[in-house]
C-alpha positions as CSV (number, residue, x, y, z in Angstrom):
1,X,-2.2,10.9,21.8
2,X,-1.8,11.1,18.0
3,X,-1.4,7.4,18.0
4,X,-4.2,6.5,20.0
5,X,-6.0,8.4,17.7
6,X,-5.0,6.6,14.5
7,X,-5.5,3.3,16.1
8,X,-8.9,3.9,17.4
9,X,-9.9,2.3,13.4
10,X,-8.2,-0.9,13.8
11,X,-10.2,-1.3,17.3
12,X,-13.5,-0.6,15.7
13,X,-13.0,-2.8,13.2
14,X,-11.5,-6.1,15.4
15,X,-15.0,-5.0,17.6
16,X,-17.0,-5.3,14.3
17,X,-15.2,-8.4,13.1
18,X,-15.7,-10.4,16.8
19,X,-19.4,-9.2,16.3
20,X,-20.1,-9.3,12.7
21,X,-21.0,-13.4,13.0
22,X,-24.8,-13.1,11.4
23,X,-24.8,-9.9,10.8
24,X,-22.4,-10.3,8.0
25,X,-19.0,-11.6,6.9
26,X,-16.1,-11.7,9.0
27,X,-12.4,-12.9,9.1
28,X,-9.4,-12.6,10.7
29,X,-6.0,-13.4,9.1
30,X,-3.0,-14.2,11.3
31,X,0.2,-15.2,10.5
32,X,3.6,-15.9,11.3
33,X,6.4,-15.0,9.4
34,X,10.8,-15.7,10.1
35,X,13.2,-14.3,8.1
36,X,17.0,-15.5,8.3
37,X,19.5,-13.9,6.3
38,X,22.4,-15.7,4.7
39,X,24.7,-12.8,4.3
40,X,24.7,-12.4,8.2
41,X,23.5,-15.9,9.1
42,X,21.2,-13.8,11.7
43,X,17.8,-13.5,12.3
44,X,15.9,-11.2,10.1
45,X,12.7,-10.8,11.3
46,X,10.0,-12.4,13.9
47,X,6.9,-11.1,12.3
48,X,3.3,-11.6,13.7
49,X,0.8,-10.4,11.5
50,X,-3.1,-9.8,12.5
51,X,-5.6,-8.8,9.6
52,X,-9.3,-8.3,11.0
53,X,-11.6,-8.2,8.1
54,X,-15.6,-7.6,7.8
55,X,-17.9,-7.0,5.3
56,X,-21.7,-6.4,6.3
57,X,-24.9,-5.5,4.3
58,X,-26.6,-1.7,4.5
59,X,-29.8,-2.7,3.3
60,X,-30.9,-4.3,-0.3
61,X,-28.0,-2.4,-2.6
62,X,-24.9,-1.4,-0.3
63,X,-22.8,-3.2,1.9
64,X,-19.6,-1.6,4.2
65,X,-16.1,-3.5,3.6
66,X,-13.4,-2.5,5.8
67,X,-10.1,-4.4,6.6
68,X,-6.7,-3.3,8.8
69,X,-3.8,-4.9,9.4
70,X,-1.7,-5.0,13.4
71,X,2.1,-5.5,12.3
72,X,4.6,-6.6,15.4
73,X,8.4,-7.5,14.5
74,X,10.2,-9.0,17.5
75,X,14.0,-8.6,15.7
76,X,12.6,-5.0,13.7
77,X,15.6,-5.1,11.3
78,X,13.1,-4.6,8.0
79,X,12.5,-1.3,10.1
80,X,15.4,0.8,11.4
81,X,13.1,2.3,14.4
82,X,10.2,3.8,13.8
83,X,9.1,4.0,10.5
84,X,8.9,7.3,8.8
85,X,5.3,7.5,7.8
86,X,6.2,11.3,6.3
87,X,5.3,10.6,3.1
88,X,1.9,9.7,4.2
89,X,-1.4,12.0,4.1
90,X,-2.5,12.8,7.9
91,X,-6.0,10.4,7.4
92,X,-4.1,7.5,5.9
93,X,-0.7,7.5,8.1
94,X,-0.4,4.2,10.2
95,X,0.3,4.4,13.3
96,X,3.3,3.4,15.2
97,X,3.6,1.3,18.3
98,X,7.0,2.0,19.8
99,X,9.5,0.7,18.0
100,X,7.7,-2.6,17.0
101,X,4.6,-2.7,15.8
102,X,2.7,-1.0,13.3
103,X,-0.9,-0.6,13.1
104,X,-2.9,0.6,9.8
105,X,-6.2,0.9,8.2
106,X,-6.2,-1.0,5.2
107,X,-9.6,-0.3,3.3
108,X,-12.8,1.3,5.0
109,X,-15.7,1.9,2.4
110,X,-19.3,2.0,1.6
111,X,-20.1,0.3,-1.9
112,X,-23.9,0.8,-3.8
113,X,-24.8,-1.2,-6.2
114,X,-26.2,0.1,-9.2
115,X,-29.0,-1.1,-12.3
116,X,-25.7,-0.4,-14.3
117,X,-22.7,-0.4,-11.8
118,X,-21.5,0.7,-8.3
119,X,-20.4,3.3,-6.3
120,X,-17.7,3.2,-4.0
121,X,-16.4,6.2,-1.2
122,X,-14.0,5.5,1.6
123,X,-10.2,4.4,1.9
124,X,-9.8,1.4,-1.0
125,X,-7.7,0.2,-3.4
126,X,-8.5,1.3,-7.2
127,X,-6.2,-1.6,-9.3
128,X,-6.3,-1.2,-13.5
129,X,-3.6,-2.3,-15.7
130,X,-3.1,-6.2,-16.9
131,X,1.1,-6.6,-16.1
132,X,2.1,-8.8,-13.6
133,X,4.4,-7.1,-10.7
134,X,5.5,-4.4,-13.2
135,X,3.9,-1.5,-12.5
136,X,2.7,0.5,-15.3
137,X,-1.4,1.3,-15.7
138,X,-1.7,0.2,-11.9
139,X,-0.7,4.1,-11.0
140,X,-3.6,5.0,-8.7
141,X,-2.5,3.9,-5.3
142,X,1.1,4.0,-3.6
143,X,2.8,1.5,-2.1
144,X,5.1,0.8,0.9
145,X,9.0,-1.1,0.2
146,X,9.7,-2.2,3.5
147,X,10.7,-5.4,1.8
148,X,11.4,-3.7,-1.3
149,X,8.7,-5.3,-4.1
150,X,9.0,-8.7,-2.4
151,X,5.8,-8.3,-1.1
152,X,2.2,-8.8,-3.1
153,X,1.5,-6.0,-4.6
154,X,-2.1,-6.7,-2.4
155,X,-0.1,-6.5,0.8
156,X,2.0,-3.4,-0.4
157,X,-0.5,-0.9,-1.9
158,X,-1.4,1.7,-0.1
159,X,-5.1,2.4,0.4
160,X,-6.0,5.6,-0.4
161,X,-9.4,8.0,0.8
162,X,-11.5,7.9,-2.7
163,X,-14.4,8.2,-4.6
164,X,-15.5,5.3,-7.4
165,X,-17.5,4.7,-10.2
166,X,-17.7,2.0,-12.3
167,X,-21.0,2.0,-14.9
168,X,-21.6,0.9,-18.5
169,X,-22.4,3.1,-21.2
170,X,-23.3,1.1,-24.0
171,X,-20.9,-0.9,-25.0
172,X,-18.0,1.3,-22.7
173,X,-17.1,0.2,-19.1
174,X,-16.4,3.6,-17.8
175,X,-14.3,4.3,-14.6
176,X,-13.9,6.9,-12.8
177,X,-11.8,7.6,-9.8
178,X,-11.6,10.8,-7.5
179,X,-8.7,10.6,-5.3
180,X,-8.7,14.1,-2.4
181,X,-5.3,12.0,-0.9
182,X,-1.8,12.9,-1.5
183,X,-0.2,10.2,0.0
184,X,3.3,9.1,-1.7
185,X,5.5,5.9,-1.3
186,X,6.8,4.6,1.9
187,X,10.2,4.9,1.3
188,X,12.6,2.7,4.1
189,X,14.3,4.9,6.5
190,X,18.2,4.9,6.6
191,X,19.9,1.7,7.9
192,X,16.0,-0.6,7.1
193,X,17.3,-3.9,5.7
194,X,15.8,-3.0,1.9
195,X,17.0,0.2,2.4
196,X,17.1,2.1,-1.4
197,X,20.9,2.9,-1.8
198,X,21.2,3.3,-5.3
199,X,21.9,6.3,-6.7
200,X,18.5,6.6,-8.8
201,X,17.0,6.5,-5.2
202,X,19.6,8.8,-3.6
203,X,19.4,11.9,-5.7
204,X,22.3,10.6,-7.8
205,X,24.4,10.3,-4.8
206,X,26.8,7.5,-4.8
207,X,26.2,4.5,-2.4
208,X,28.4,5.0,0.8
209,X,28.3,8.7,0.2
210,X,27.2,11.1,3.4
211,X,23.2,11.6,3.5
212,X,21.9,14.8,4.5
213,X,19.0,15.0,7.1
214,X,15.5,14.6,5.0
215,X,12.8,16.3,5.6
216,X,9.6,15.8,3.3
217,X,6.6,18.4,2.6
218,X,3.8,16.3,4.0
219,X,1.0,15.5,1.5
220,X,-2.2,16.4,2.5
221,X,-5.7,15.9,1.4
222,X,-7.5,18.9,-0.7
223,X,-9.3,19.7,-3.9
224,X,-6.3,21.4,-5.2
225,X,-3.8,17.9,-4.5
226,X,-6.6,15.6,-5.8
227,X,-6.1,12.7,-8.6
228,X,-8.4,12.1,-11.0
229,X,-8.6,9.2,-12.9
230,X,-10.7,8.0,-16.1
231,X,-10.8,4.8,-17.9
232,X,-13.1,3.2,-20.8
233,X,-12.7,-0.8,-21.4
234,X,-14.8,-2.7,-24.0
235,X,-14.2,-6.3,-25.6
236,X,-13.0,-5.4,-30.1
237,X,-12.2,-8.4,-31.9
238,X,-11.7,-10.4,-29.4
239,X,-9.5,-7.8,-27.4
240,X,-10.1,-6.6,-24.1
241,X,-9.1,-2.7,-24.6
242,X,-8.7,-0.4,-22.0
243,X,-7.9,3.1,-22.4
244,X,-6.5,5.3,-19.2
245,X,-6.1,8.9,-18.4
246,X,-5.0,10.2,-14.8
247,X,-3.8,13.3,-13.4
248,X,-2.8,13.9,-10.0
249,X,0.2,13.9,-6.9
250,X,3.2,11.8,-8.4
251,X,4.0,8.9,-5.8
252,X,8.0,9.0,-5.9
253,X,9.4,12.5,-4.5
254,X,11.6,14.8,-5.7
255,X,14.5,16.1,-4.0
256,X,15.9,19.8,-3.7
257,X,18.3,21.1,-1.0
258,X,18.0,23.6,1.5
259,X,19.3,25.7,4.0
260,X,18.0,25.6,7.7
261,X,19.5,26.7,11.1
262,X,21.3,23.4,11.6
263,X,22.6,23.4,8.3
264,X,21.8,21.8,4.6
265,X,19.1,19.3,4.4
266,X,16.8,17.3,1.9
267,X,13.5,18.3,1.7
268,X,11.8,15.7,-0.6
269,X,8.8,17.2,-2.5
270,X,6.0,16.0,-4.9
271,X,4.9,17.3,-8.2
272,X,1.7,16.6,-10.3
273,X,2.1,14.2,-13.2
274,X,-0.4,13.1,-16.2
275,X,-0.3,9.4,-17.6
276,X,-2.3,8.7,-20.9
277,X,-2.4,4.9,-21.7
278,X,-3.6,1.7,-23.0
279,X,-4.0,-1.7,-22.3
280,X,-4.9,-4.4,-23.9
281,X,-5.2,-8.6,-23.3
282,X,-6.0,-11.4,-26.1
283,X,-6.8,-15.3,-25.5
284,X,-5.2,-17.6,-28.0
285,X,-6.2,-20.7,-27.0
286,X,-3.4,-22.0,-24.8
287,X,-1.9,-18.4,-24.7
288,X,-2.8,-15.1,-23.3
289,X,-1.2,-12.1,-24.6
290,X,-0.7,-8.7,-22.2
291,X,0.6,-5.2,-23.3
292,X,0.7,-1.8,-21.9
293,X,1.9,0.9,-23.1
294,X,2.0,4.7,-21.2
295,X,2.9,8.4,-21.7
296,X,3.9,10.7,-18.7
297,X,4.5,13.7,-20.3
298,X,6.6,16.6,-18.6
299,X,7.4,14.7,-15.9
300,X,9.6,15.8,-13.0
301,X,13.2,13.8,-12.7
302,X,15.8,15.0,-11.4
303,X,19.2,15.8,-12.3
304,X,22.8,16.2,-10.4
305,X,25.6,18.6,-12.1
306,X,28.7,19.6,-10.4
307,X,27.0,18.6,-6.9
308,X,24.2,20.8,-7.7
309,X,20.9,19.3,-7.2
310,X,17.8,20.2,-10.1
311,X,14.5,19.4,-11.5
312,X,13.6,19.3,-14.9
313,X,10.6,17.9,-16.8
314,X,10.8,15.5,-19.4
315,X,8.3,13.0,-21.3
316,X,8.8,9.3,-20.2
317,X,7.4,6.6,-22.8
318,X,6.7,3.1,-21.5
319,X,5.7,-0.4,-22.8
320,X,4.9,-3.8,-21.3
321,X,4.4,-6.9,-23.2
322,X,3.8,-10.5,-21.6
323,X,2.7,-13.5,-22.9
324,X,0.9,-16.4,-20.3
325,X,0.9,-20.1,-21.4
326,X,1.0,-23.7,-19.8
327,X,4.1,-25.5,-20.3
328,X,5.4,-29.0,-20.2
329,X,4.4,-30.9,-17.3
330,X,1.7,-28.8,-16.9
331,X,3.5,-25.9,-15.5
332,X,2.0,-22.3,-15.9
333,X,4.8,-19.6,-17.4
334,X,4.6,-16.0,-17.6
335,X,7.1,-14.4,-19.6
336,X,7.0,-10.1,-19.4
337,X,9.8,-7.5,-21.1
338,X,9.6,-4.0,-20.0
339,X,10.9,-1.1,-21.9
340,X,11.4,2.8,-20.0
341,X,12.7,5.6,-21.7
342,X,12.7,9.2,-20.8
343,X,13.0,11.2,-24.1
344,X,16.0,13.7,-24.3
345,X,17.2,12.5,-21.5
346,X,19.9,15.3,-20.3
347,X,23.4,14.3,-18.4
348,X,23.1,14.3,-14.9
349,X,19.7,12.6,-15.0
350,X,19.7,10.6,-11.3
351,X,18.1,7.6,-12.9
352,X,19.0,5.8,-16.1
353,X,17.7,7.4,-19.5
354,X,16.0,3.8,-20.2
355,X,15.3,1.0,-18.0
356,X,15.1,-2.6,-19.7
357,X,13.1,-5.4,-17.7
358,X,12.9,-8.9,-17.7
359,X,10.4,-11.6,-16.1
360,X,9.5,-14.9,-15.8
361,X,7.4,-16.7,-13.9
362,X,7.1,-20.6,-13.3
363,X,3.9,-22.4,-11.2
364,X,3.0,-26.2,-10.9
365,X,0.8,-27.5,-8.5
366,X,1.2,-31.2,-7.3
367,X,-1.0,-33.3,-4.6
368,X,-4.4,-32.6,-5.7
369,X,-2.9,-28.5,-5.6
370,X,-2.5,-28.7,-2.1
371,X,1.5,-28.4,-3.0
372,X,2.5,-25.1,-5.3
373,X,6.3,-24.7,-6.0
374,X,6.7,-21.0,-7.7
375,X,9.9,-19.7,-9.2
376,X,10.2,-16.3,-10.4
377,X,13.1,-14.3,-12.0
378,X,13.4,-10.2,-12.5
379,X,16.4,-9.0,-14.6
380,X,17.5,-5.7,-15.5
381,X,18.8,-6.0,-19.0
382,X,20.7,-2.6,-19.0
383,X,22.7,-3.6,-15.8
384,X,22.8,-7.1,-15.9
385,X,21.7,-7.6,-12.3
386,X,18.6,-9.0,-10.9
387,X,16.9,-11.2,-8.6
388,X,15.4,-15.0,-8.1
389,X,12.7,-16.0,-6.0
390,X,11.7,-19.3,-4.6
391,X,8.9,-20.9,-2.9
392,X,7.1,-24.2,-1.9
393,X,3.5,-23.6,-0.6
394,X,1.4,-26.4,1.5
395,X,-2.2,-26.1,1.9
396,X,-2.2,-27.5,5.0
397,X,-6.0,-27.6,5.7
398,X,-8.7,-25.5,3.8
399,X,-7.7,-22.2,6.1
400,X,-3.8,-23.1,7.0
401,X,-1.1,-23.3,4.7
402,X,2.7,-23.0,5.4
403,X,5.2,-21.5,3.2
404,X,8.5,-22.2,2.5
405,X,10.6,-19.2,0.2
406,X,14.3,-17.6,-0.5
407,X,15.0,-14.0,-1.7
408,X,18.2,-14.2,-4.0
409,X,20.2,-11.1,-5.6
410,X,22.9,-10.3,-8.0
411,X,24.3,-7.2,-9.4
412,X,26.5,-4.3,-8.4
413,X,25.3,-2.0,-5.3
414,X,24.3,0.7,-7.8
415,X,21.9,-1.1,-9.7
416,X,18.2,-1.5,-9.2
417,X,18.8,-5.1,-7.7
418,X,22.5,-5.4,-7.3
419,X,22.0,-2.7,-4.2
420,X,20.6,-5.7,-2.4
421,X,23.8,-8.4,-3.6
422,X,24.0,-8.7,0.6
423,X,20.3,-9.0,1.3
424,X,19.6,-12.5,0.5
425,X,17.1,-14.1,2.8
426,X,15.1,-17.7,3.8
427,X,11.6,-16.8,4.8
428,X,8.9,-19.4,6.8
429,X,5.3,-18.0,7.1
430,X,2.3,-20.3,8.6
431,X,-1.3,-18.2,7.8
432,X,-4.4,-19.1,9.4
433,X,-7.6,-17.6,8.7
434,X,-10.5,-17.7,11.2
């Protein structure tokens, strides 16, 4: 019953879309998606994806947006089972179709526009920060791994049930974001393909070691777990400054273990955590220079000593640079170099005292850009492992294009791409929108 509740969204809204046709906008995204991995020479994943999508006017100065998403895998090895949809608030949880399919509510809101700005209430996504797939300022919505971070970031963040504003004062673009929903990561469940199995992800349990049974306190949605979220931008000298302050539920859980009938078990639980940062992005003719740079203080980690399983809070201090500019041949580059550091760090910290990351990014577009050929490399500089991507996109017509990619990693299983050395994969997606 619970199911045919939470699906009763993604009906409404393929109704709307099929009727939306002048009355509004209306799309519908389908794709096709195979996955092959080399490390088995197997089948990965048969994927059919369906994305209904409307957007219709309320009158002179609002409009309603809303979007879900249908998700069927015929070989279900990204997926061991069901997913675990714990770590989700009851009002955002997708819902699960037997062991296959997966149906969720991607954004739902009502936006009013404003002499000075807009107003935005419903289930959306909230994006700030100027890094490209390193995730620093963009703090105010979770995301699901089922593919790890292979995904868009677009595809992967998780909507959450908010209230926006976005207004000028003066000079100041102020933002302001009320967030009443808990909801944390989607974390793969135990024997999922991109399954975390490092020991950062495990508690500071080694890989291969025995897991407990996990059980998570269920976020919920309340005034007393809400985020709130502030930022002021302006254009100085050039400079496109943003300045960011949030408070609220932190995304990645924390473990503790405890006793129950049938034994020990892992209940993963969520603490609050502030970030204060700032962003900033400068145009230098042919270049474009990015930086961020955050402070979590008191943050929760946790620690491991003598088996013994802790929490402790310590400040974490993080900075981004990139730098965007068109190379030879007319190829685009992004280069990006991450520093994380968590101050004081204690022995028996699960997770590295600092994390050093690397990026780059290579684009060139041929046949009038109906051909794109991407290449993009992450490396962790601490561990010396990391992970190349690949892919060849054709526009096929102006709403099909077919896409060509492989997933490649390297590393030992204990590091934050080296966990994957066996996962290497050849994907083929065709996307049609109607």
């Amino acid at each position: 019953m619970e199911t045919a509740v939470r699906c009763l969204p993604l009906l409404a809204l393929l109704v709307l879309t099929a009727t939306a046709h002048g009355a509004g906008n209306a799309e519908l995204r389908t794709a096709l998606h195979y996955g092959h991995a080399t490390s088995t020479d197997d089948t990965l994943s048969t994927r059919l994806e369906l994305e209904p999508a409307v957007e219709t006017a309320l009158g002179e100065g609002a409009r309603l947006v809303a979007s879900a998403r249908l998700v069927w895998d015929g070989r279900n090895r990204l997926v061991s089972g069901e997913p675990d949809t714990d770590t989700y608030a009851t009002a955002s949880r997708p819902a699960a179709i037997g062991d296959d399919a997966i149906a969720e509510l991607r954004d739902a809101y009502v936006e009013f526009f404003l002499p000075g700005g807009l107003l935005r209430f419903g289930k959306q996504q909230i994006v700030w920060g100027v890094l490209d797939g390193l995730k620093v300022m963009d703090a105010l919505n979770p995301q699901h791994f089922r593919e790890f971070i292979l995904a868009d970031f677009a595809d992967s963040r998780i909507g959450l049930w908010s209230a926006y504003a976005d207004l000028y004062i003066g000079p100041w673009r102020t933002e302001f974001a009320w967030i009443p929903d808990a909801t944390g990561h989607e974390i793969p469940t135990e024997g999922a393909w991109f399954e975390l199995t490092a020991p950062r992800f495990r508690y500071g349990a080694p890989p291969g070691a025995p897991r407990l049974p996990v059980l998570t306190e269920e976020p919920e949605h309340s005034v007393e777990d809400s985020a709130f979220a502030l930022r002021l931008s302006r254009m100085l000298g050039g400079w496109d400054l943003s300045l960011v302050a949030l408070s609220g539920s932190d995304f990645e859980p924390l473990g503790r273990v405890k006793v129950s009938p049938a034994g020990p078990v892992l209940e993963r639980y969520y603490e609050r955590r502030e970030l204060y940062g700032l962003s900033a992005a400068y145009s230098l003719g042919r270049f474009v220079l990015r930086t961020e740079l955050a402070l979590r203080p008191g943050r929760e980690f946790n620690l491991r000593r003598d088996g013994v399983l802790a929490a402790e809070p310590l400040d974490q201090h993080t900075a981004g640079l990139g730098v965007d500019f068109r190379g030879p041949f007319d190829t685009f580059v992004s280069l990006q170099y991450l520093v994380d550091h968590v101050q004081s760090a204690p022995a028996g910290l699960v997770r590295p005292a600092t994390d050093r990351l690397a990026t780059l990014f290579l684009r060139r577009n041929f046949a009038h850009d109906r051909l794109s050929a991407e290449l993009r490399w992450y490396g962790d500089v601490s561990e010396g492992d990391g992970m190349l991507r690949g892919a060849l996109t054709w526009l096929v017509g102006d709403e099909t294009s077919l896409r060509i990619g492989f997933d490649a990693f390297h590393g030992d299983n204990d590091g934050l791409f080296g966990q994957f050395a066996d996962r290497d994969r050849i994907t083929l997606s065709l996307e049609h929108y109607y």
